[in-house]
N, C-alpha and C positions, 0 to 999 in steps of 0.2 A: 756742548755740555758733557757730554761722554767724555774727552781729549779733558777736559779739567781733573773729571773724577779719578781717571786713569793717574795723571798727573801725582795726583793727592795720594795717591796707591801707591805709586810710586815713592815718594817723599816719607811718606812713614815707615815702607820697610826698610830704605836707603838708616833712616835714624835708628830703627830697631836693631838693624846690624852693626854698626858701631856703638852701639851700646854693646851688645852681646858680644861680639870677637873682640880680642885683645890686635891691640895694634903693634905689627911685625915693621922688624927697622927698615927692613929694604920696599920703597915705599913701590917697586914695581910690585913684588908678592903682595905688600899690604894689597894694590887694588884691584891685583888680578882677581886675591881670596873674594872681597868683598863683593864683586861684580858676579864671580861664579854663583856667590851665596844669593847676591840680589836676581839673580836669573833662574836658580834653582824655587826661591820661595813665591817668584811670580808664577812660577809652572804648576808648583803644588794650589796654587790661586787660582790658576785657569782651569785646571784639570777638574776642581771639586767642583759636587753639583749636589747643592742644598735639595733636600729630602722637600718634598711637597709642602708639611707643613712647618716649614722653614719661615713662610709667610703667613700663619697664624701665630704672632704672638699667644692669644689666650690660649689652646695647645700646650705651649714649650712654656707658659708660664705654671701650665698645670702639671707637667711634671714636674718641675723644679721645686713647685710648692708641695706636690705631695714626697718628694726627696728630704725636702728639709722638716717636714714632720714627720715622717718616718724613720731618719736616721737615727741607730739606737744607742743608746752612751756604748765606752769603751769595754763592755764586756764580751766575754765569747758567747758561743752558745750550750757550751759543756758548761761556764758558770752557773747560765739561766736554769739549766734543768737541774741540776746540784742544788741549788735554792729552791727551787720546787715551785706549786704555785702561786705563793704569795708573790716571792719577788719580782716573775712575770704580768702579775695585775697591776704592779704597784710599777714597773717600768713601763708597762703600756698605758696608762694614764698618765703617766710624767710627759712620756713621748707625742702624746694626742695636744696638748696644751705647749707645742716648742716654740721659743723666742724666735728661732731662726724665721719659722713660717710668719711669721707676723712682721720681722722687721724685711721679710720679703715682700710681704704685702704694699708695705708702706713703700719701698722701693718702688717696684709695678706701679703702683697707681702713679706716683711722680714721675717715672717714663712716661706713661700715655698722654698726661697732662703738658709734655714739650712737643711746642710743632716743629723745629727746624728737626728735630730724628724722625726721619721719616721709614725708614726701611726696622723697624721695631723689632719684627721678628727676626730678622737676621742678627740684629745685636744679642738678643738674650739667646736663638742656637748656638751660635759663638762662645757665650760664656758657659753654655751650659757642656759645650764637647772640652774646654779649657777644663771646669771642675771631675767631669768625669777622666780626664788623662791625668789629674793628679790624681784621683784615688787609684786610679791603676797602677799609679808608680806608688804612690802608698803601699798599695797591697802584694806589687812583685819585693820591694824592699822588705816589710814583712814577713814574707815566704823565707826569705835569707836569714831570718834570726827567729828559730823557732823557740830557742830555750829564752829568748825574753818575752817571748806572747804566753809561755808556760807562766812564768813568774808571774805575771801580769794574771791572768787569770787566776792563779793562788793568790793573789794580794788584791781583792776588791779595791772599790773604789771609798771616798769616805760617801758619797752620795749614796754606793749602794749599801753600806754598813747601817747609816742615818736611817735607809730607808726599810732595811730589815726589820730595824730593831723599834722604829713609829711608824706604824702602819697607819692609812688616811683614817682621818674619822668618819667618814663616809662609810668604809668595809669594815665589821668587825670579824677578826680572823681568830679559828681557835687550834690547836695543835691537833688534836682528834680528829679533823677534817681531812687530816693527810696522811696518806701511806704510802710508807717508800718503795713499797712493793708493787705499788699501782700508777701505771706509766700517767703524767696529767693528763687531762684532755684539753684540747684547745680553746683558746677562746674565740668565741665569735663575736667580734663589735657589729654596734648596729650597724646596716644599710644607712645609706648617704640618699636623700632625694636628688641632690646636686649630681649624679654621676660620679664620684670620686669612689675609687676602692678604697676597700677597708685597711687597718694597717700593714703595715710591710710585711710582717710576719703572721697575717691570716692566712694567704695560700699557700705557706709552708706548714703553717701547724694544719689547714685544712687536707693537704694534700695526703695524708696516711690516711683520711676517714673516706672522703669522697674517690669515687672510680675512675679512672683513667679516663680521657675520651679518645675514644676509636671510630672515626679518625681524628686526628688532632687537631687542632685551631690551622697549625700551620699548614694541614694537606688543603683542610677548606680555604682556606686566603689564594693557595696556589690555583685550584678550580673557578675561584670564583671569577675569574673574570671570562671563560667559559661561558658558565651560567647565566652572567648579565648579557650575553649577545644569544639568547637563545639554543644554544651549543652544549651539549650533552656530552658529561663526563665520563669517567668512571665509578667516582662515587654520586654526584648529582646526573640525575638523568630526567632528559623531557619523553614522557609517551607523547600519543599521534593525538589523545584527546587536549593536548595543552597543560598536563598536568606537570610538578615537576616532586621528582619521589626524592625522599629524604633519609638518609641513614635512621633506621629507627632504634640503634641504642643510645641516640644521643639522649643530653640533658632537655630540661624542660628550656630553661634562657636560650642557652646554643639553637634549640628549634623556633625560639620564636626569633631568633636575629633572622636565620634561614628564610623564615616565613618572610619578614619582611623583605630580606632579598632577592625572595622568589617573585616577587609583584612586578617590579622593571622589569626582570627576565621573561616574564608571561606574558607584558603590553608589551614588547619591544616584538615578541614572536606574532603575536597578532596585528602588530600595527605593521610589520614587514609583511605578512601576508596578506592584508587589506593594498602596499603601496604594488606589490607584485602583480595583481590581480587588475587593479588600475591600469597598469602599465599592460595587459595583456591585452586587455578591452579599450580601443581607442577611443570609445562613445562612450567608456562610463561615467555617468552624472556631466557630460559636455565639459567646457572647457573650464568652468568655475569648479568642476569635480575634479579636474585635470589639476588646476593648481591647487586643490587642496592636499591631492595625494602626494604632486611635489613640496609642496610647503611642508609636509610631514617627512616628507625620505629626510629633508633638510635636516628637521630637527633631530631625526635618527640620528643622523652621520655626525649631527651635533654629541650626542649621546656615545657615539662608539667613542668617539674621542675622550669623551673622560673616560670612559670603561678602560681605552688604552692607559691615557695617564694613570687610572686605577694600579692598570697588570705592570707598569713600570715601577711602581714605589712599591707594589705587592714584593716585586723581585728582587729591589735589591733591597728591602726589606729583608725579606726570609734567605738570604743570599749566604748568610751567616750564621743562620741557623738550622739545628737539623729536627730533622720529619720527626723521629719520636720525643714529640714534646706531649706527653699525656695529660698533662695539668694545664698547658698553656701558659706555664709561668714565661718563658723565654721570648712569647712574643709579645709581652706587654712593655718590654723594654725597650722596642726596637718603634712603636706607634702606630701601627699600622695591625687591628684588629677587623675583627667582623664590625663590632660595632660602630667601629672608624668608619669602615667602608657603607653602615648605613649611614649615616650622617652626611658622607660627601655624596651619596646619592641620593638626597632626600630630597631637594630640589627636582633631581633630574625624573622622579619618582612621580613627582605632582603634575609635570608637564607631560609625563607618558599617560598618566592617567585623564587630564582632560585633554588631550587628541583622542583617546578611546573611548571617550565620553561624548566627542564630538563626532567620529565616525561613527561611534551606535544610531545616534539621532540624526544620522544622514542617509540614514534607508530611506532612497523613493524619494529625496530630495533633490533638486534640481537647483541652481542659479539664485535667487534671491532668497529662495527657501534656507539655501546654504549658508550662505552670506547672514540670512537671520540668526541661526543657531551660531552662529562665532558671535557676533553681535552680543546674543546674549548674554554670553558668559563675562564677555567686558564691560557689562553695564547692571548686571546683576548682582555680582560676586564683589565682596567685600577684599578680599586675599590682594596685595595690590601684587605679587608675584601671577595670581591669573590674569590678574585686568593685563599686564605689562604680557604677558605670553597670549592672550590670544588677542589682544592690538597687533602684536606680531605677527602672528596667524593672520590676521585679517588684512591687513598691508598686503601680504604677499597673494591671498584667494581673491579681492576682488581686484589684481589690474585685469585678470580678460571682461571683467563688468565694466568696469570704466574706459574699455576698449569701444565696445559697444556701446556706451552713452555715448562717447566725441563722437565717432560713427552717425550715430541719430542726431543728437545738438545740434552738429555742424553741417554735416554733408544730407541729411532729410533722408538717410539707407538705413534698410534694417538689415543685417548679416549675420543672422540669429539661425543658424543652420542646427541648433540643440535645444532649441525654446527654451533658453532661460532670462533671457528680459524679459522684465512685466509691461512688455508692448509686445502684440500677436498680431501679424498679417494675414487675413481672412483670407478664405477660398471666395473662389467664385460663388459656390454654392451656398455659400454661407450667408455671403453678403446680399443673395436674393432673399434668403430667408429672411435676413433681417429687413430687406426693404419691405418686404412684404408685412411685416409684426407691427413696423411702425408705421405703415402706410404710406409711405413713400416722403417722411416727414423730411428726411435730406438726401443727398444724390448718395451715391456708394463711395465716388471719389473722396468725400471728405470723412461724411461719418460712419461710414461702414467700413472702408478699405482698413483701416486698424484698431484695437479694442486695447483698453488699458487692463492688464488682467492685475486685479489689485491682491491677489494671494502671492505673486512674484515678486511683489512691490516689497524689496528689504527693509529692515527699521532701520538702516542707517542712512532714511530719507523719508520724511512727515509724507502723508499722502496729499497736502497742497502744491510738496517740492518736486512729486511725481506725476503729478496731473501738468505740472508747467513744461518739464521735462518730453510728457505726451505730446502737449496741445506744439511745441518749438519745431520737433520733427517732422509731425503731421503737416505741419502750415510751411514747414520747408519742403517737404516731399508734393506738396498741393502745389507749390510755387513752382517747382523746378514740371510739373507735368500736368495739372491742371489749370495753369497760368501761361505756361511757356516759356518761364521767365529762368531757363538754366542758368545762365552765364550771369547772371545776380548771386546763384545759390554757389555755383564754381567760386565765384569772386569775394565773396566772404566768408565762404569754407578757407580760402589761402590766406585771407588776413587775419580772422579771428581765430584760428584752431589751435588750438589750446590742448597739454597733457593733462587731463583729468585724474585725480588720486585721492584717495582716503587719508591723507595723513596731514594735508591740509584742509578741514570743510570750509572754513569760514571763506575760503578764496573759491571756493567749487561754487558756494552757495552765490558769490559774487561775478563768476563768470555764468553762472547759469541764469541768471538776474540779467545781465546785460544781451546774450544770448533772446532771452524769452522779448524782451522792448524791441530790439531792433528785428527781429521776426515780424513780429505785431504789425510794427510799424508799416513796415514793406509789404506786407499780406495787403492792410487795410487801402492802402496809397495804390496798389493795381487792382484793388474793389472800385475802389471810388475814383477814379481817374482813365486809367484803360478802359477796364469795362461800366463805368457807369452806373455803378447801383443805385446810388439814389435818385438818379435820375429814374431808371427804369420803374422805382417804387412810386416816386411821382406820379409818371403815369399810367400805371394799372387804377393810382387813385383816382386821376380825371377821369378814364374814359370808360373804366371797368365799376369804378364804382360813383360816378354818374359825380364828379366835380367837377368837371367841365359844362357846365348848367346851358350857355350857347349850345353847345355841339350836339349835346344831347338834346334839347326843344326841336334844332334844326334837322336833327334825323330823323324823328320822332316824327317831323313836320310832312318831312318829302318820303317818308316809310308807309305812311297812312296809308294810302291808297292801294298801294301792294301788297300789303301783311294783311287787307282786310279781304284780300284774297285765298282761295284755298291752297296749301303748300303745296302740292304738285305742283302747282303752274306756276310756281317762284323759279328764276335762276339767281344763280351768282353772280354772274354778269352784273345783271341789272343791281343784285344789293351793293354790288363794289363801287359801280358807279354813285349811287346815291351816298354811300360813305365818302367819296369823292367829295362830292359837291355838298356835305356838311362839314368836310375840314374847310374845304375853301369858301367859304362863306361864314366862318367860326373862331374864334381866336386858336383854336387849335392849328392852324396852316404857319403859326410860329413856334413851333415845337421845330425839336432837330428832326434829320431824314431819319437819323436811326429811330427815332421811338416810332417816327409816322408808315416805316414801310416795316416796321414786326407789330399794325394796328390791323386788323382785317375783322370782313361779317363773312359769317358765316349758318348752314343751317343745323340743329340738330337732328336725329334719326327722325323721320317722318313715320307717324300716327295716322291709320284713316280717319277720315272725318276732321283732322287738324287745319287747323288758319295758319296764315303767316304770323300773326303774331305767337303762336306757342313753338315754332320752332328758331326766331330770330335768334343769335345772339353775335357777341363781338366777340372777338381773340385778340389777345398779346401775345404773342408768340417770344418764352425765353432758351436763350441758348447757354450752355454753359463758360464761364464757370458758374454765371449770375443765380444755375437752379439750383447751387447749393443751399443759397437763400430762401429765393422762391422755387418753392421742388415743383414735383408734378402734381402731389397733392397738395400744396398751396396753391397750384392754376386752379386745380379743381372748384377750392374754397373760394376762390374769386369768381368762377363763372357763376358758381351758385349765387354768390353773394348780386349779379351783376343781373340774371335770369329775376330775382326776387324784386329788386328794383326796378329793372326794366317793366314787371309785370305792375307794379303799382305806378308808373310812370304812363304807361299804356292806359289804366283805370283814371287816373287824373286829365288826362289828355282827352280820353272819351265823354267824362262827365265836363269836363270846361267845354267843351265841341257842346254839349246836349243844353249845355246851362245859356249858352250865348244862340244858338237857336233858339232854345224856349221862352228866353227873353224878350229876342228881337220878334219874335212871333205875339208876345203879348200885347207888343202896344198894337198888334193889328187883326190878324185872325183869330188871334183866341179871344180879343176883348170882344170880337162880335156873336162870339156862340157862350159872353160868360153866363147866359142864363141855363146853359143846359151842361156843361164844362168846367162852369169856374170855380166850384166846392173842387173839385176832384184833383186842378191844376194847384190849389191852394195846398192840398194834405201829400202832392208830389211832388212840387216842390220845396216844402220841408222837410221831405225825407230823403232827396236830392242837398240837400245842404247839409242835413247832415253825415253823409257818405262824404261831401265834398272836405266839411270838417275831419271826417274822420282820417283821409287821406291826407290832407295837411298836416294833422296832429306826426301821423307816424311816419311822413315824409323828414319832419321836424326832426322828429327823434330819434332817427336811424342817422342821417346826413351829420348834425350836429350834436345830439348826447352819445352818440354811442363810435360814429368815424374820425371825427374832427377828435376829441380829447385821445382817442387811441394812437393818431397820426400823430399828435404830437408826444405822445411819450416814446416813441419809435424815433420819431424825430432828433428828441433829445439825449436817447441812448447813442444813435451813430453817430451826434457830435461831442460823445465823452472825449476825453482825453485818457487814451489805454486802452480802449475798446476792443476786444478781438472780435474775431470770425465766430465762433459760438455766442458770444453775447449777443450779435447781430440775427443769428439763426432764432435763440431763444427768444429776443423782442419782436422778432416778425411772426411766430408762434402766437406771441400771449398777443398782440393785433391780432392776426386773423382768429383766434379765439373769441378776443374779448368783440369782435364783428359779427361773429355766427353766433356768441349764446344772447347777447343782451341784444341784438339785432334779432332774435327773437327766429333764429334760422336755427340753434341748438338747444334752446331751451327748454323746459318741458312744466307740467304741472305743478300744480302743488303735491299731488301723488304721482310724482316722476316713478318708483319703481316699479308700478305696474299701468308706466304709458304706452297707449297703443298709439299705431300711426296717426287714426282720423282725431289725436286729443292731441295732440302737438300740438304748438305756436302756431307751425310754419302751416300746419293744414286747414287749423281754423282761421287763419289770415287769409288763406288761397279760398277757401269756403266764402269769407267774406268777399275778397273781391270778386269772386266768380257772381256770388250775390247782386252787385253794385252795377253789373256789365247786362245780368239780366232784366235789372231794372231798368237800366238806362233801356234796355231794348222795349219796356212794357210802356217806358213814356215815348219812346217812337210812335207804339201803336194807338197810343191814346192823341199824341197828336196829329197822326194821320186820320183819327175817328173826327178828331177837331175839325183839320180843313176839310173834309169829307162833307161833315155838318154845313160850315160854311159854304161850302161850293155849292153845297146842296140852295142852300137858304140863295143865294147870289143867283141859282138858274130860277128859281121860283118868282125871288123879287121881278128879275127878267121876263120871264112868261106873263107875270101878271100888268106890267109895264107893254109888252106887248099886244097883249088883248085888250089891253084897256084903251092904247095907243089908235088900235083895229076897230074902236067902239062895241068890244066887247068886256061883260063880266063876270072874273072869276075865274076860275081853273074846272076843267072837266074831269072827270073819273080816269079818263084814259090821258091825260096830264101827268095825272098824279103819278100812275104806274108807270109812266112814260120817267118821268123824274128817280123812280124806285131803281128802276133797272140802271140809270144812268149812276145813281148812288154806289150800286156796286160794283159797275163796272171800274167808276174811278178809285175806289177802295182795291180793288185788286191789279190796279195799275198801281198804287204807290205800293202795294205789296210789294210786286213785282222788282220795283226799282230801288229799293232798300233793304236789302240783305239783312240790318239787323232787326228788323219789323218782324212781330211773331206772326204767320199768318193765321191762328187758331184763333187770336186774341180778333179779330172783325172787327165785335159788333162790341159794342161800349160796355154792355154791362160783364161779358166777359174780360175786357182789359182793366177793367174796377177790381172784379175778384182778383186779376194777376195779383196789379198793383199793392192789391189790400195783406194778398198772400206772403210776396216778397216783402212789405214791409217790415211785416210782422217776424218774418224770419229775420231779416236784416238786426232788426232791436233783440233779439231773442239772442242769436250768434253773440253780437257785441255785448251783451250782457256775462256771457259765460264766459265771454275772455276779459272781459275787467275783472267777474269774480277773482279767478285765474289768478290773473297780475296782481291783485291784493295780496294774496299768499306767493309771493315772490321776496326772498330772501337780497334781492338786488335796489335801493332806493329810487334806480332811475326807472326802473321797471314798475315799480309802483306808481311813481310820479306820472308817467306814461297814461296808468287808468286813470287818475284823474285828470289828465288834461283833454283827457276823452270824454269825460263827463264832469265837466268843471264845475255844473249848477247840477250836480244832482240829477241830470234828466234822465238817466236809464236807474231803472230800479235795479239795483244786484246783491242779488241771495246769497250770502255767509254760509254757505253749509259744508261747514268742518267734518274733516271725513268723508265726503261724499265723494267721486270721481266726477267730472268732468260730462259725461255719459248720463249718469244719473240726475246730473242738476240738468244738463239740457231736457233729459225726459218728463222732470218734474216742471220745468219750464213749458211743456207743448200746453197749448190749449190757455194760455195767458193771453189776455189781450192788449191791445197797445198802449203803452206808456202816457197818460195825460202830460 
């Protein structure tokens, strides 16, 4: 393309010269001349170098326009003042209204309107250095014939004769207004809004009124570019406070051009000594502070650069003129003024001032803080010249962010040695704190080891796009060291890693998307595959929380007799064994080895005075990574949960053992003492059936409304489709939650905020069953008064079968007592042999008042906890008191407002329910 246009360059001077030279007969000279000629006119082509605004047509179209209305007809200026000043008003309004300026107009706008002339402005500089080397040769021709420019000025024109002698209707002129004695004064036409001077001949008639400037336009143009790099003159000068001092006998405009040139000059000095200071300090504001200050030197040196091209058209601007131009007239002709020089620096002006804008508001900002404050000026700011400068700006300040996201995305490393990602690696110390705050609700590996700090988080990422961001790293950092699984995380760092940048988002937001699934995925797949989670969740549910119904009956079964011993004299031995021999006799013996050997019994801290049964319990023993799931206090929550049932397991088992004794006792020893016994056995064992119901009801309720509907919404989370590691933490949460409160192990009152411990759920339940165990213990001692009775009655029948046999009758005095003493002896032998027999309770009418005392309690407790459960904000918990008293049969008092405390007190001394 260049080689055509050269061509065409070529081609038309070749024609313009034979045009112009005459053609010489000896055709060697013809072509010597024309080739010398065509070689000399490409040098003068090479050599020139178009003035800056060579390539602003509007510019070179606005001299030319105000050329051709200012040009003034052919008078001199010795005519003008000779005529006085009418004929100066009445030529300067002729001249305001010229044909020439208007069929220039129309010209101009029919150039702009062709698209193949592309190069615009260079055609009209061209014509316009053409018209001014004719008036130069006009005016040296001219200078050579002074006595015809005399004639000529004595011999008006007929336009200015016409125009002496009919002055406009507009001005009425009277001859009295003028004295030849009194030099005119000038006139001043209005101000122009458009920018254009006034006519030609205002700064000549203004220059005798108005004062000189010192210094001239032209000393300031030569300083100026000085001044814009911060560089102190001799007439402009910077002090040390940033000020910049200004000749003070200038004019009011010349100060305010100053003024506005003084602004670049004063950002340009502060924003260099913001990039210096940067560069001295190798930690200031870290590495996103780092690119900020280079992103700025950038646009300085962007800046010096015009300031250069400035000081090159300044020079050969003024190159031709000289220093004492008082008026300024000589440099308005050459284009290149103060005001020029604001104009081309106005741009450069807005972009200095929003970097100074944006380093003020980066005090004590760090990394995404930074990255925000650029942000916002592209998304707030209307100016599309800001939006388009600080996208720029920010292109270049966040690549060391987007260094550090691939870093974390890809490879699960933080390398944040400046804390500026809004992702923070705890201390050790840190992370105990927080295990300790939350209770130990996840391990430290997952949810402690890093923390999303959401003040770091930039706007040029939603906080769901920096939570994804968080949760990709973590579960690759968890992978590569709390999984073991590096050479997964090696191996898709080398296939997926990707150059992350702000100038694409819609593709960031796309690899950060595929990025976050294939994490997920691999996290979940060595959850549930390696290590087995949902199996392990399985079974804390059989055997921790008693769904394994065999294995638990059969421990229960072959435990009896050991736990109804005192806990010192337990071992572990012996419990491990008997845990032995209820897997193998249990469906449990087909579970895998790994659940069956992290299954163990074990004792709790030993209490004096404690049985085997209060210190029994089971473990699961988990290892990591699975306790990110289930942590240390999720075992905790399960032992509890596991001790609560066991103990109502234990109550069931005692009263079923008491119920099939006193049964199979009825159809034989107790029907023979029912004349002295069988009121008593009638109103125990209705109060035995009902404890019995009452344990069914809340065996019911715990197993089935409150584990089974929880297990499967857990259930049904870990087989989403998308599921991560935190969803899975959070559903095993709201489980053991929804297990401790509606399980009636966290729940509290209906005036839960001033519950003490003995008004809990979990204590008035332990209160009950503790109830239930004493009972059982008072219908021991009433059925050992039974057979006692009966034994008694069986030696008597005997004795008198005897002496009757002997041909005697009747029994003697010392029979009788003979009998008495034998009565107690055998009562304190079954004492002896039944540990849970009261021995206080003897003699029948004391094991009546037990009986009568315990029941009463018994109905009294179960009444304050139905009250209770009515004012339960849960429907299954309501449900609950009514299935406990499904006909009504426990009376229970409404007393709104009341505590718990105070209804039982108002309750003492009530007698038993009909």
């Amino acid at each position: 393309m260049p080689s055509t246009r050269n061509n065409r360059i070529d081609e038309g001077l070749s024609k313009l010269i034979e045009y112009i030279l005459p053609e010489l007969e000896d055709e060697d000279e013809d072509e010597d001349l024309k080739a010398n000629a065509l070689e000399l006119a490409q040098g003068m082509i090479d050599s020139h170098v178009a003035p800056a605004y060579a390539d602003d047509p509007a510019h070179i179209a606005n001299i030319i326009k105000n050329k051709c209305i200012y040009t003034h007809p052919p008078a001199s200026k010795q005519a003008l003042a000779k005529k006085g000043k009418l004929l100066l008003l009445a030529v300067i309004r002729d001249n305001r209204t010229s044909d020439k300026a208007l069929r220039f107009h129309n010209l101009y706008s029919r150039l702009l309107t062709l698209p193949l002339i592309k190069q615009k402005g260079a055609i009209l500089h061209l014509l316009h250095e053409l018209s001014e080397e004719s008036e130069r040769n006009i005016a040296s021709r001219a200078s050579e014939r002074p006595s015809s420019s005399r004639v000529e000025s004595r011999a008006p024109s007929r336009a200015e004769t016409e125009t002496t002698r009919r002055p406009s209707k507009a001005t009425t002129i009277r001859d009295d207004d003028f004295d030849a004695s009194v030099p005119p004064k000038p006139f001043l036409a209005p101000e122009r809004g458009d920018g254009k001077t006034g006519e030609l001949t205002k700064a000549a008639l203004l220059a005798n009124n108005n004062p000189p400037l010192d210094p001239s336009e032209v000393v300031l143009l030569k300083d100026m570019p000085f001044t814009l790099q911060g560089v102190s003159s001799k007439i402009l000068t910077f002090s040390p406070e940033n000020t910049l001092k200004l000749p003070p006998n200038l004019p009011i405009p010349i100060i305010s051009l100053l003024h506005t040139l003084a602004e670049p000059a004063l950002l340009y000095r502060s924003l260099s000594a913001f990039v210096e200071e940067s560069d001295a300090i190798e930690d200031k504001g870290g590495l996103v502070g780092q690119s900020l200050s280079a992103a700025i030197g950038n646009e300085l040196k962007a800046y010096l650069s015009l300031v250069a091209g400035l000081e090159g058209e300044i020079r050969r601007a003024t190159s031709t003129l000289a220093e004492d131009d008082p008026h300024g007239l000589a440099v308005r002709k050459v284009g290149v003024t103060l005001r020029r020089c604001m104009i081309w620096t106005r741009e450069a002006t807005m972009g200095l001032r929003l970097m100074a804008a944006i380093v003020g508001e980066s005090k004590g900002k760090r990394g995404g803080q930074l990255i925000s404050i650029i942000h916002g000026f592209s998304t707030s700011h209307g100016d599309p010249f800001v939006f388009n400068f600080a996208k720029r700006l920010l292109t270049s300040v966040t690549r060391p962010f987007y260094d550090l996201l691939r870093r974390w995305v890809y490879d699960g490393e933080l390398t944040d040695p400046y804390l500026e990602f809004f992702v923070i690696e705890q201390s050790e110390e840190a992370i105990m704190e927080a295990s300790e705050e939350r209770r130990g609700h996840a391990s430290s590996v997952w949810q402690d080891k890093y923390k999303l700090d959401n003040e770091m988080v930039p706007t040029i990422m939603t906080p769901e796009f920096a939570n994804k961001v968080f949760l990709i790293g973590k579960s690759l950092n968890f992978i590569r060291y709390g999984c073991e699984d590096s050479e997964w995380v090696e191996k898709y760092s080398k296939t997926t890693s990707k150059a992350l940048s702000h100038d694409d988002y819609a593709s960031l937001e796309q690899n950060i998307d595929e990025a976050y699934k294939t994490t997920m995925e691999r996290l979940m797949h060595l959850m549930n595959t390696k290590f087995n989670l949902f199996e392990h969740l399985c079974a804390l549910k059989k055997f921790l929380l008693l769904g394994q119904g065999d294995f638990i009956a059969l421990l229960m079964e072959s435990l009896s007799s050991n736990l109804d011993r005192p806990a010192n004299t337990l071992y572990r031995h012996n419990l491990t064994a008997q845990l032995e021999h209820a897997i193998r006799g249990s469906n449990a013996q087909f579970e895998s080895q790994e659940v069956l050997r992290r299954l163990d019994a074990r004792m709790l801290e030993l209490s004096h005075g404690e049985i085997g049964w209060d210190v029994f319990t089971l473990e699961y023993k988990i290892d990591p990574p699975v306790d990110v799931v289930v942590t240390p206090y999720g075992s905790r929550e399960y032992l509890k949960v596991f001790n609560f049932l066991w103990r109502i397991k234990r109550v069931e088992f005692a009263l079923g053992s008491a119920w099939k004794k006193y049964m199979t006792g009825a159809r034989g020893v107790l029907a023979s003492v029912a004349d002295k016994v069988g009121n008593d056995w009638k109103v125990a064992r209705c109060c035995i059936a009902e404890m019995i119901h009452f344990v069914a009801q809340l065996q019911y309720y715990i197993l089935f409304q409150v584990i089974e509907p929880s297990w499967e919404k857990l259930k049904g989370t870990m087989e989403k489709q998308g599921v991560t590691l935190d969803d899975l933490i959070d559903a095993h949460k709201v489980y053991l939650n929804s297990i401790t409160r509606k399980g009636l192990l966290g729940g509290g009152t209906a005036n839960s905020k001033s519950r003490q411990p003995e008004t809990s759920f979990l204590a008035q339940l332990h209160e009950i069953l503790k109830n239930m165990l004493a009972y059982k213990d008072a219908m021991d001692g009433l059925y050992s008064c039974s057979v006692a009775e009966f034994t008694r009655r069986q030696a008597t029948s005997a004795l008198i079968d005897a002496r009757t046999a002997a041909g005697k009758w009747g029994v003697t005095e010392a029979d009788k007592r003979s009998l008495r003493h034998r009565k107690v002896d055998m009562m304190i032998s079954d004492s002896d042999s039944d540990s849970d027999s009261d021995s206080d309770d003897g003699d029948l009418p004391g094991v009546r008042q037990r009986l009568k005392t315990l029941t009463i309690e018994f109905q009294a407790r179960t009444a304050v906890l139905l009250g209770d459960l009515a004012n339960q904000s849960d429907m299954d918990m309501r449900f609950l008191g009514v299935m406990f008293s499904f006909n009504d049969f426990y009376v229970v008092k409404k007393g709104k407002g009341k505590t718990v405390v105070e209804r039982r007190s108002a309750q003492k001394g009530d007698e038993t329910p009909a």
